[in-house]
N, C-alpha and C positions, 0 to 999 in steps of 0.2 A: 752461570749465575748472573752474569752481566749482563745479556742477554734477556735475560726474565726481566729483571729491573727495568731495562731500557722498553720492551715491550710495556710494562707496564704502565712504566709514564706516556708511553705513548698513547695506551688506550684511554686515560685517563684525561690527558692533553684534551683529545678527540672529543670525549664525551662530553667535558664542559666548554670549550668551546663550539659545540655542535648546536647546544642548548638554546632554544629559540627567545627564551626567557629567561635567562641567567641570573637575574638580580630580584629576579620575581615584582618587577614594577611594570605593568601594562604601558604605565605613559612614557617612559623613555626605553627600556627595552622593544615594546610593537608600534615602535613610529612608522615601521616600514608596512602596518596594515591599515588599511579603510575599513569602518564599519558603516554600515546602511542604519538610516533612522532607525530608532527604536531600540538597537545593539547597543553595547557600549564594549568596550577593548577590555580583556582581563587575561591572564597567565592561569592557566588551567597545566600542574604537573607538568612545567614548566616549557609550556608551549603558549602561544599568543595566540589568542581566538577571542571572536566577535560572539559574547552570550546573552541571553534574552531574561528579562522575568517570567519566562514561562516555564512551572513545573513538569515534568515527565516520570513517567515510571517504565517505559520501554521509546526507542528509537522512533517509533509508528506514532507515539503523542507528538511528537517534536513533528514529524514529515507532514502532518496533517493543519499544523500551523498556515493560516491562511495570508493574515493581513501583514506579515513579513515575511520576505523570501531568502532561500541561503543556497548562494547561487556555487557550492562547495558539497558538501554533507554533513546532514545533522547526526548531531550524538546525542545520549542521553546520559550525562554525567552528573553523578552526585544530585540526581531526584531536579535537574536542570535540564533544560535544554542548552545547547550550544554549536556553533557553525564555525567549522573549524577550517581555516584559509579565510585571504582577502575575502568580502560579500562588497556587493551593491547589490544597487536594483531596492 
């Protein structure tokens, strides 16, 4: 039973410290990202990524975006687009 216990904090240890965004704050948890004009930094389900005012309802809205590049890959979360990794360019 000690065992389970000890696994358990450990995975749990793991998980939140694993979290790229832990505090759910873009401006001091994703200091360690760049976003390219136009982008601005936000915690998306607890990750840091650079997202756009640009709507989407599939992946292909987002890739089709011209006058900003996302030199990563785009998603299409929550009816947004979003470039998930460091971007320039």
């Amino acid at each position: 039973m000690k065992i389970v216990a000890y696994f358990a904090t450990v995975c749990f240890v793991s998980l939140v410290t694993g979290e790229d965004c832990p505090h759910n704050n873009a401006t001091s948890d994703c200091s360690h990202m760049v976003c390219a004009a136009g982008f601005h930094k936000e915690c998306i389900r607890n990750v840091c990524t650079c997202s756009v005012n640009h709507a989407c309802a599939t992946k292909s809205d987002c890739v089709g975006i011209t006058d900003i590049k996302c030199l990563r890959e785009w998603h299409c979360v929550d009816a947004r687009c979003l470039c998930y990794g460091d971007i320039g360019g």
